[in-house]
N, C-alpha and C positions, 0 to 999 in steps of 0.2 A: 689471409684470413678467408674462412669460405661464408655462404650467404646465410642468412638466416631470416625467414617469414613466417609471419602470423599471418593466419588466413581465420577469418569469420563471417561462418552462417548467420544469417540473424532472419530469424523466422518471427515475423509479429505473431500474437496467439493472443488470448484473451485476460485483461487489464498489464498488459505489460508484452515485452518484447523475451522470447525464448532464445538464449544465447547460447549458441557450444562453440567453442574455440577447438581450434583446429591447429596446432602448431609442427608446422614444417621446419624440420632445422637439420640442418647438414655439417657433420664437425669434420676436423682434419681427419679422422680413421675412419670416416663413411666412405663404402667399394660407391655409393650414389655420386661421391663430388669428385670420381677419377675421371669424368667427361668434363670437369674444367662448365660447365654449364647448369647450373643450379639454383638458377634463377625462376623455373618454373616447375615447382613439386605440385601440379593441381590446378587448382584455381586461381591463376595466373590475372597480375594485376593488380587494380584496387586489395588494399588490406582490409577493406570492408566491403563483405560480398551478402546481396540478398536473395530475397526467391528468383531473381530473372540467373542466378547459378546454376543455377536447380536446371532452371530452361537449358542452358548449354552444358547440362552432364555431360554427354557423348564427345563433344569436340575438346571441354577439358582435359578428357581422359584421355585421347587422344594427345594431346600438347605434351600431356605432360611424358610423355612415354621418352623423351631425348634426354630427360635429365639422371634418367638411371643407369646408362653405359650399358654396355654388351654381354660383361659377365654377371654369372652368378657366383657368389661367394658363399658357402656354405660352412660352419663351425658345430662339434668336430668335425671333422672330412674323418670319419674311422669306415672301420667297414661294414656298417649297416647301410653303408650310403654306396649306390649303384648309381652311375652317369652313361647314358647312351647320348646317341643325338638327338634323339627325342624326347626324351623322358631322365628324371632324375628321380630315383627309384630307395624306398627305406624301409627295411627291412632289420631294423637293431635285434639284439639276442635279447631284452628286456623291454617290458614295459613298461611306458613311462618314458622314454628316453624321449630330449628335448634338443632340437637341431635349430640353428639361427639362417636365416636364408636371409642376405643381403641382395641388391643390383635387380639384373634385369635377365630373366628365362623366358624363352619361345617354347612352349612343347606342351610337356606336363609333368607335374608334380604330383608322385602317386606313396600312399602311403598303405601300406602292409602290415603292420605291428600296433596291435590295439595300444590304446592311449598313448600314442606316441605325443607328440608336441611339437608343432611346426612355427615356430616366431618366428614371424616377419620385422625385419628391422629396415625400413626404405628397401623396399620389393615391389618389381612389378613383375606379373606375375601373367602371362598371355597365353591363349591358343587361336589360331584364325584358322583352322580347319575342323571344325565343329564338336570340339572334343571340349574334357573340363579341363583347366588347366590345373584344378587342384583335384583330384583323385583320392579317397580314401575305402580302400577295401577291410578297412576296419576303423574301429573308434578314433575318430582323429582328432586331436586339438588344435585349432588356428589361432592364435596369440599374435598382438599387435603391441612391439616394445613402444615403451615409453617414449614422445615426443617423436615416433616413426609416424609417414603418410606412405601408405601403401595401397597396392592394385590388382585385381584378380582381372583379369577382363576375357572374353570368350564371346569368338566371331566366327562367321563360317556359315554355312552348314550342313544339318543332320535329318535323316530320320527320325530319330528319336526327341525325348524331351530334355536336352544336356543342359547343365547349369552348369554358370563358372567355378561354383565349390562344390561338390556331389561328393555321397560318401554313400557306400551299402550299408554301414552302420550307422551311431549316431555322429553326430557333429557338433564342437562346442567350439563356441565363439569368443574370444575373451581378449583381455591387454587392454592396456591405458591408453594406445594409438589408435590409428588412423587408417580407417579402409574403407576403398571405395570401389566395388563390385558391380562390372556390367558383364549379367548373362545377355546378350545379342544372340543367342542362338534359341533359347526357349525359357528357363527360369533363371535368379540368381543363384540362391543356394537351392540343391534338394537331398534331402539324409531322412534315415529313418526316425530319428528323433536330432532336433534342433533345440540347444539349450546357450542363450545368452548370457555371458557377465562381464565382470570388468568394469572399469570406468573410460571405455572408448568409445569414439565415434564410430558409428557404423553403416555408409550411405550402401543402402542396396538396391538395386534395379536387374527386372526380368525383362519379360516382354508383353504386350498385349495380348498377347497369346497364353502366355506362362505366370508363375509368380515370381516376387520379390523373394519370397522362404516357399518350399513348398515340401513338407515332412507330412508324416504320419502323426509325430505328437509335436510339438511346441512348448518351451518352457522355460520360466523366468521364474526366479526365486527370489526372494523378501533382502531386502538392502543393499541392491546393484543399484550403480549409480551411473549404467551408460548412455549415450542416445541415439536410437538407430531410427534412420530414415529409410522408408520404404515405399519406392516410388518407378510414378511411370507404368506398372504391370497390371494385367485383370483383375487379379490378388493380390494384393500385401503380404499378408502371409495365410497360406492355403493349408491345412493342415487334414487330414482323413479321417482322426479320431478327437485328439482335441487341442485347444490354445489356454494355455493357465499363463498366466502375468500378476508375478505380484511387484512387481516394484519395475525401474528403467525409466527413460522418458523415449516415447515413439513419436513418428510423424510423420503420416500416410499422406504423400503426393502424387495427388493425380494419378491414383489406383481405381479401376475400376470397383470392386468390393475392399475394405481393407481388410477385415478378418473375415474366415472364410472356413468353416468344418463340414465333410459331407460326412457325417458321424453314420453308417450302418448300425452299428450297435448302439441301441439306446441306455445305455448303462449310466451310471451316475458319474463315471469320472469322464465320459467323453462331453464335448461340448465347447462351449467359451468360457470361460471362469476368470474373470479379473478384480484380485484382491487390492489390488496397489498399482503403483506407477502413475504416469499423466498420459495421455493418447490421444493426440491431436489431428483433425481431419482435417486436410487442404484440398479442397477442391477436387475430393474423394464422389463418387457415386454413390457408395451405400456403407455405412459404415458397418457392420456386420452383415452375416449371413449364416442362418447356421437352421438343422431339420430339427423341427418340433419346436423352432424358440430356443432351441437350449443356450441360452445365452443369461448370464447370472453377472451382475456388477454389485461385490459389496463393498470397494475402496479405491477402486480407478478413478481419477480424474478425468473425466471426458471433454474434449473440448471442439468446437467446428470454426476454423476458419473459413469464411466466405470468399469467393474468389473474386468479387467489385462490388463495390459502395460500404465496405463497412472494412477496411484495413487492418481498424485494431481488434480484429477475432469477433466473434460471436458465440455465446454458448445457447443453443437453440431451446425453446421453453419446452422441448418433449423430451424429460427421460433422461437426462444430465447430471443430476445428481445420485449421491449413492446407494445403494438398494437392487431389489431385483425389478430393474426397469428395463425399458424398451426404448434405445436408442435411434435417434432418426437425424441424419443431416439435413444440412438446412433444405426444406421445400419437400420433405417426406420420405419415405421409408424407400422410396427409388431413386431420389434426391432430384425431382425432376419442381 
């Protein structure tokens, strides 16, 4: 029989504890349980994990990198699919086409063929020479299957500003699993347009330097039901024109800004817009940023956790509720 774990986050937030489960499970036809060792998909340990998880992102990821074996399995193998030693390369005659990547690849995963579809089913996913390890020179889709924990990670480095998922075009995020993304070299994700759905978890970390999402536009649509953490980076998510959120539940850790637009054009659709969702600040420095104020809340939950003396969350008295208010974490608009 192979192993099977529940792993959970459990982020206190305000009147109650914010819970997303996390399930790791390894069956007999996963290429992840051919190492005989699957005992550590992550967050190894305790089946109840809380914010001091958070603290050891880097060495979890790290651990857990033995439990996915050597190869990479990919379904179909037809021939839109290129293998060198570096790079595994896709290029289908049609759009649309949907490729399953199992195991464990060094190099890069580069995609060619707009809206292609990359599911990850238990994939880790690496480059340690300062490249993306996921590549998209066109629209690419990233899908996390059902009950997968998987890993994008990207070390080294660069010149440039490399994130572990980069795309020239836009990039969409979806699946009911598990992914847990460290850009080490400068951002996590960065694409021209970033658009989230699904019902997965989704931890992402850049750098202090770089962001967690770093696009040109940002976008979430009305009835997703995922949870993406965005943590550790300058940014949370950094976007050029603008951030629309209507629905999701976020939760900015220990970011320097969490949302962030340097909008040039003062047009109506750039800026911050959040219709919906909940978006919760941990121990965030400034919970927006954005030119002219353009920032407009008419149905986001807002929320600030305090980082000591107050555990069970705090919603702070300026600007928390819904409307076109001005939000400030706790101690002021610098959070100081």
């Amino acid at each position: 029989m192979c192993n099977s774990k529940k792993i959970y986050f459990m982020l206190p937030l305000l009147l109650g504890v914010l819970i997303f489960r996390v399930i790791a499970q390894t069956g007999e036809n996963s290429s992840v349980s051919k190492t005989g060792d699957t005992t550590s998909l992550g967050l190894s340990g305790s089946a109840s994990v809380s914010l001091e998880a958070l603290e050891s992102f880097d060495k979890n990821v790290a651990s857990a990198r033995a439990a996915y074996g050597k190869e990479l399995k990919i379904e179909p193998m037809d021939a839109g699919v290129k293998i060198t030693k570096k790079a595994v390369i896709f290029q289908p005659e049609n759009e649309g086409a949907e490729y399953v990547l199992s195991g464990y690849f060094k190099g890069q995963i580069i995609n060619r063929k707009k809206n292609t579809v990359l599911k990850l089913k238990d994939a880790y996913l690496e480059n340690t020479v300062g490249l993306p390890p996921v590549y998209g020179e066109a629209k690419t889709e990233l899908s996390c299957a059902a009950d997968s924990v998987n890993y994008v990670v990207s070390t080294g480095k660069s010149q440039d500003k490399v994130a572990a998922i980069q795309c020239r075009k836009n990039l969409v995020l979806g699946g009911s699993g598990t992914l847990f993304v460290k850009g080490g070299v400068y951002h996590g994700i960065k694409a021209d347009g970033v658009k989230i759905k699904g019902k997965g978890c989704f931890v992402l970390q850049g750098t202090k330097h770089g962001a967690a999402v770093n696009c040109n536009t940002f976008t979430v649509e009305e009835g997703k039901d995922f949870t993406a953490c965005l943590m550790n980076s300058k940014n949370g998510i950094k976007a050029d024109e603008a951030i629309k959120i209507a629905s999701g539940n976020f939760i900015l850790y220990k970011d320097g800004t969490g949302l962030k637009v340097d909008a040039v054009n003062n047009g109506e659709e750039n800026g911050i817009l959040l219709t919906g969702g909940t978006i919760s600040s941990i121990e965030t420095g400034k919970l927006y940023s954005a030119n002219k104020n353009r920032f407009t809340n008419t149905g986001a939950r807002l929320l600030d956790q305090l980082p000591a003396g107050n555990p069970a969350g705090n919603e702070t008295s300026a600007g928390l509720q819904a409307g076109n208010s001005t939000i400030l974490p706790a101690g002021g608009a610098d959070g100081n």
